[in-house]
N, C-alpha and C positions, 0 to 999 in steps of 0.2 A: 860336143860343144858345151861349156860352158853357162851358166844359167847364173841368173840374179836371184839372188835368198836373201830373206830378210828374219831372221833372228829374232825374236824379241822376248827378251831378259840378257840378263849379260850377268849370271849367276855363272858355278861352276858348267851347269849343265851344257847353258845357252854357249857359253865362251866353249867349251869343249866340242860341240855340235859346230862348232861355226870351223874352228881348227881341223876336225876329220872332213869339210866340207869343201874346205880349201884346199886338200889335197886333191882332191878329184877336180880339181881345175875351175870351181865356182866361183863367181864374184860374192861375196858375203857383207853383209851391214846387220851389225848389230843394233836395238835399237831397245834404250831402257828409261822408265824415268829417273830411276840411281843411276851412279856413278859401277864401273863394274865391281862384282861383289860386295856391294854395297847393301845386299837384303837377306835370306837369310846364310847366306857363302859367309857372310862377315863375323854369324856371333855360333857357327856351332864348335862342337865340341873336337874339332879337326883330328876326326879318327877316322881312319879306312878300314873299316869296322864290317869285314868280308867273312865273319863269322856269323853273323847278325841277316840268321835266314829264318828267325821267329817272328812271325806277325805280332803287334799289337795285341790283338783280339786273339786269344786263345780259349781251348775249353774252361768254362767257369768263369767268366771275365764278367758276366753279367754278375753272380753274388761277390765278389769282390770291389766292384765299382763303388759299391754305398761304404764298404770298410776304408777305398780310401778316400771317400771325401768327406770322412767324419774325424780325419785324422789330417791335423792343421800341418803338418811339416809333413804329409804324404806326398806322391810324387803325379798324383792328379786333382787338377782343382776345376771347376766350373764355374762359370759366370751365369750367373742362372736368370737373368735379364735377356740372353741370348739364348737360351734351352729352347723357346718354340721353334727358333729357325734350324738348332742342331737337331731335333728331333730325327728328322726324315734320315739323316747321316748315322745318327746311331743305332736305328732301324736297323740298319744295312751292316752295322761294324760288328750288332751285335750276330746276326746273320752269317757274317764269317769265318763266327769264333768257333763252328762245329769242329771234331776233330778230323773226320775225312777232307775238310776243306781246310783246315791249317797244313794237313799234311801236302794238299796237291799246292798251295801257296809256298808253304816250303822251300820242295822244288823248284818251282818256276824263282825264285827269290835265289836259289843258291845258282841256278846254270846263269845269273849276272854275277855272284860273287865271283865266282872263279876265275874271271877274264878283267875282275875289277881292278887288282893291282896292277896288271902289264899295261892297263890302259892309261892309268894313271900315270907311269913311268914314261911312258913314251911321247906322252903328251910334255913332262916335267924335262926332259931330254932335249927336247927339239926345243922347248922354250930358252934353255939355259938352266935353268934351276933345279936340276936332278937332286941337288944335296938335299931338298927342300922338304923329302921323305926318307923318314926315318924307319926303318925296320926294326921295330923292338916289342912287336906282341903288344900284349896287354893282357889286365889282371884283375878279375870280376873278384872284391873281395867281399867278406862274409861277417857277420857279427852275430846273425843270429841262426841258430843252429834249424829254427824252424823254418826259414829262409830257404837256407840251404839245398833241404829236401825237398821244399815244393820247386826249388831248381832244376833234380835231377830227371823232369819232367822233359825239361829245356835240351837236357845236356843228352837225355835220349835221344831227339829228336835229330839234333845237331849230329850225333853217332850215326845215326840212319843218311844223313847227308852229306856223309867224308870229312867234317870241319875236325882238324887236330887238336886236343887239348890238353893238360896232365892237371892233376888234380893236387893241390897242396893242403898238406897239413899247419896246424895252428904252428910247431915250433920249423916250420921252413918260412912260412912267408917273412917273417922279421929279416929271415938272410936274403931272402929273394927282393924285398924291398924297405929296408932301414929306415925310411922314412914314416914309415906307418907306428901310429900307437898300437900296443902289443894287445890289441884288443878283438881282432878276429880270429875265427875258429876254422875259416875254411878259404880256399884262394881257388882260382881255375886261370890257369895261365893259356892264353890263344897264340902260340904263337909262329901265327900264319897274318895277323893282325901289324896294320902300321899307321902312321898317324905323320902330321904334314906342322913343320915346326910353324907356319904362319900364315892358316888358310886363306887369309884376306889379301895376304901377297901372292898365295899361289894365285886366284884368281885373275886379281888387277898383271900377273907379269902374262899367262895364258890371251887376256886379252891384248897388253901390248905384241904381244907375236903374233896374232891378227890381225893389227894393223902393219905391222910388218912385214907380213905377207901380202899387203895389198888390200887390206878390209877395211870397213869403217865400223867407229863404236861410237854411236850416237844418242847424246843426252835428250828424251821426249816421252812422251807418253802416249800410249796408242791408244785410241779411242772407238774405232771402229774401220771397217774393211768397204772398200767399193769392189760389187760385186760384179762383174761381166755377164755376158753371155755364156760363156767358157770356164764360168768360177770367179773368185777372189782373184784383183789384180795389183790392186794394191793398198797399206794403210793410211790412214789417218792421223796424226796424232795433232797435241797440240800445238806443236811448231811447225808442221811440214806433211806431205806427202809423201808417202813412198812405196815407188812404184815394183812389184816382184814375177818371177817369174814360179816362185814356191814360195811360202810363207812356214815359217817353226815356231810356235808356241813353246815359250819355254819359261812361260813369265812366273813360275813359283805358284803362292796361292793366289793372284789376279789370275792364275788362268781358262777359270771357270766362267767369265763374263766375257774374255775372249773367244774360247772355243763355241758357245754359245753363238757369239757373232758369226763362226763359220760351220753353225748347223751342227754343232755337237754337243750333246748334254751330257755333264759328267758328274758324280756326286760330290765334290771336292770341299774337302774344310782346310782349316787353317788350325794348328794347334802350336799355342804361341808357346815360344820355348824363351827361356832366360837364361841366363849367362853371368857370373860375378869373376873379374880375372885382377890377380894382385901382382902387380908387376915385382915385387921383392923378394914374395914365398919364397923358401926352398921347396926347388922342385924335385918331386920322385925320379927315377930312371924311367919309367917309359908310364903310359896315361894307363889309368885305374877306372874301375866301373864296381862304383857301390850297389854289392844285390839287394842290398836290405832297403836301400833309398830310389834305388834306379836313377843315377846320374852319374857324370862322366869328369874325371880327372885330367887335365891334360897340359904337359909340360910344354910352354909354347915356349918361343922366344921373346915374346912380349911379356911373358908373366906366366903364374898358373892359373891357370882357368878352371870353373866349377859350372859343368853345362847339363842341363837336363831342365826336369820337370814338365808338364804336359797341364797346360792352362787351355779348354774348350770356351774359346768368348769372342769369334771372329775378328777382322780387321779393326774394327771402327772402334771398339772400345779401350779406353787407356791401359797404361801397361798396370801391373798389380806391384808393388815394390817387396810386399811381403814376399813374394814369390824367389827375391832373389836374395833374401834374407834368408829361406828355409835352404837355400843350397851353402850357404856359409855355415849357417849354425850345423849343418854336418858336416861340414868341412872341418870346424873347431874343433870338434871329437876325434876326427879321423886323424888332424896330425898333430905333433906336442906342440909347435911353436908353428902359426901363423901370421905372419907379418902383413898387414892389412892395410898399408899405408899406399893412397895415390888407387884407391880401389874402384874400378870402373864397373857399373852394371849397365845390364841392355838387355831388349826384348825383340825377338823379333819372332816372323811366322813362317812355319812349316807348311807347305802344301801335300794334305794328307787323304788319302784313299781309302775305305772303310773297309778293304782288306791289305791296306798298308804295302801294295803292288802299285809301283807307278804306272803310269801310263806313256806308252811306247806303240805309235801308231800311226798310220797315213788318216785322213779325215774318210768317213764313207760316204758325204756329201761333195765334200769338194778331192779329188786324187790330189792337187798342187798342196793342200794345207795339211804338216805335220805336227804331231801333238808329244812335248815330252815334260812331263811333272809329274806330282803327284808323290815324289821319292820320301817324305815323311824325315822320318832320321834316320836315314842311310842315304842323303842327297848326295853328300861331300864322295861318299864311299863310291855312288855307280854315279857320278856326272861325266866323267871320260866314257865307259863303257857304253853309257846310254848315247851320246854322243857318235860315238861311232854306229852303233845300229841304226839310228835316223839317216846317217849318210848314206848309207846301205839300201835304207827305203827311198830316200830322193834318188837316189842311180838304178834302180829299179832292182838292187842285187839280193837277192836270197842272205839273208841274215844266217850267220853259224846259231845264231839263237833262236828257239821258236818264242817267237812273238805273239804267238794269239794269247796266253793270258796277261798280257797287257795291252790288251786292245780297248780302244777308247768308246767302246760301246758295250764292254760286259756286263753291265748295272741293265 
C-alpha cells in the first residue's frame, strides 16, 4: 500500500526522489519555498560530471588554501566575518584531505558515478525531454604546464577508479575545439561525460511529471516538524500543514536546521558558487573545465555560461560581484571574441560536506525521516541516482549501492 511523502526542496534531487517514489505507488507533495529549481538546480554549471570522483579536500589542501586566497582571480575566496562559524566545518574538511581517506571517498563517490547517467536518462525519458542531454564529454584545458602535472595526481587517481580519458597535446586541441585561443599546452578529454542543454528546464519539466503523475508541488517554507509518539508526522510551514507518512529532506543547504529538527546533526556548509552566462557568445562544441582556474564552460541554450568559483560566507551574507567578474575575466583570455551583451550573473549555494560525500540515509532517530544533500558540485550529476536510492530505503529494498558512507551520522 501506498504511503504519503512529503518532499521538501524541489531541486534536481527533491524533484528526482519524488519521480522514483512514484513509481512504487506513493502519494508525493513536494514542498519548497522557491519555485522548482529555483535554488541551486538553477545557476550550476549543467554538467553530468561522472568523472568527478575527487574530493575537494585532497592531500596538501591545507598549504595551498593560503596560495589561493592571496590570489584575487583564484578559485577560492572567504568571507572572513563568517570564519568563527566555518571553523568547526574546516576542521573536518581539512581532516579528510589524508590520502588513505580520499582514496576510500573515492570509491564510494565513483560506485554513484557509474549509474549517474542511466538515471538521469530515464528519468529525462519518461518526462518527454530525452533530447535535453547531450553526450559530448568534456575537456579539462591547461595553460599552465605547472598545472598540469600537479594534475596527474588526479588523473592517477581517476585510472585506479575506471574513469576513461585521452590525453591531448597543445597542436590537437585547436582541432579538437576551435573555439579556444591557441594558448594551452595540455587538454584531457572525459568522454564518458555529458551535460543538459537547460538545467533549469530539466528540472521545472521533471517536476511538472510529478504533478502528472498525481503529485503536488507546493510553494512554503517549512519551519518545523510535529512530532508523535511514533516519530514525525507531519510539517509546518508558513502557509499550511502537512501531514506525512515519511518525510525526505532534500532542501539543499537549509537542510542542516531541518535534520536538526528531526534529531540529526550533520556538519553542512554552504559554498556559494556564481555563475556569468552571455546569451550571444559563440559557443564551444561541448562544456570545457579550466585546470588552471577551476571553473566550468558550458554551452547552454540560453547562452554560454562561465560556472565555478568556491566563496566560504554562508547563507546570510550578500552575494560578492567580484566574484563573478573573476570568472569573465578568464573567460576573456580563453576565447578571442566574447560577446557580452544582455549578460546575466547569479549567485547561489552549494550544500557541502567536508568530505564532499553527500548524504544518503534513513534518520537513526526517527525510521519514517530520509535525509538526501549535501552533493556539493556534483548535485545536477547524482540527483536522479540519489533519488532512486532513497526510494529504495522508504520501500525497505537493499540498495545495489552501499550506503553506509553516506550515512547521516559519519561526522
Amino acid at each position: 500500500m501506498g504511503k504519503n511523502i512529503l518532499v521538501i526542496g524541489a531541486g534536481i534531487v527533491g524533484c528526482s526522489a519524488a519521480l522514483w517514489l512514484q513509481r512504487d505507488g506513493h502519494q508525493v507533495t513536494i514542498v519548497d519555498k522557491k519555485g522548482p529549481g529555483e535554488g541551486a538546480s538553477f545557476g550550476n554549471a549543467s554538467v553530468i560530471a561522472t568523472e568527478s570522483c575527487i574530493p575537494v579536500a585532497t592531500p596538501g589542501v591545507l598549504w595551498d588554501v593560503p596560495k589561493y586566497l592571496s590570489d584575487p582571480l583564484g578559485p577560492l575566496a572567504i568571507r572572513w566575518s563568517y570564519l568563527p562559524k566555518l571553523a568547526p566545518w574546516l576542521w573536518r574538511f581539512v581532516r579528510s584531505s589524508g590520502e588513505a581517506t580520499v582514496e576510500q571517498i573515492s570509491i564510494a563517490l565513483r560506485s554513484l558515478m557509474v549509474e549517474a547517467l542511466a538515471a538521469h536518462k530515464e528519468l529525462a525519458k519518461a518526462a518527454g525531454c530525452s533530447d535535453i542531454i547531450q553526450d559530448t564529454g568534456w575537456l579539462g584545458i591547461f595553460e599552465s604546464e605547472a598545472k598540469f602535472q600537479s594534475y596527474q595526481w588526479d588523473l592517477e587517481l581517476q585510472k585506479r577508479r575506471g574513469v576513461k580519458f585521452d590525453i591531448l597535446k597543445a597542436e590537437e586541441i585547436k582541432q579538437f575545439e576551435p573555439s579556444l585561443q591557441p594558448i594551452y599546452k595540455h587538454a584531457v578529454y572525459y568522454p564518458e561525460n555529458s551535460y543538459v542543454l537547460d538545467n533549469y528546464r530539466l528540472v521545472r519539466t521533471l517536476a511538472e511529471d510529478v504533478t502528472r503523475n498525481g503529485g503536488r508541488v507546493v510553494q512554503d517554507e517549512i519551519q518545523d516538524f510535529e512530532i508523535g509518539t511514533d516519530g514525525p508526522k507531519a510539517a509546518i510551514g508558513k502557509n499550511g500543514r502537512y501531514p506525512f507518512d515519511a518525510v525526505v529532506v532534500t532542501a539543499g543547504a537549509w537542510s542542516r536546521l531541518l535534520s536538526a529538527k528531526l534529531g540529526e546533526t550533520v556538519p553542512l556548509e554552504t559554498e556559494r558558487g556564481y555563475h556569468v552566462t552571455l546569451p550571444h557568445a559563440r559557443k564551444p562544441r561541448m562544456p570545457l573545465y579550466s585546470g588552471d582556474h577551476s571553473f566550468a564552460v558550458t554551452p547552454l541554450d540560453i547562452g554560454l555560461r562561465f560556472a565555478g568559483t568556491v566563496e566560504l560566507g554562508g547563507l546570510e551574507l550578500p552575494p560578492n560581484p567580484g566574484r563573478n567578474e573573476v570568472l569573465l575575466k578568464h573567460g576573456r583570455r580563453m576565447f578571442a571574441e566574447l560577446d557580452e551583451r544582455d549578460r546575466s550573473d547569479w549567485m547561489g549555494f552549494r550544500p557541502s560536506m567536508p568530505d564532499s560525500k553527500p548524504v544518503i540515509d534513513r534518520g537513526r532517530r526517527h525510521k519514517n525521516a530520509f535525509f538526501a544533500f549535501g552533493h556539493g558540485h556534483i548535485g545536477l550529476t547524482l540527483g536522479p541516482i540519489t533519488g532512486k536510492l532513497i526510494a529504495d530505503l522508504v520501500n525497505d529494498r537493499k540498495p545495489e549501492i552501499d550506503l553506509k558512507p553516506f550515512a547521516v551520522d559519519r561526522f
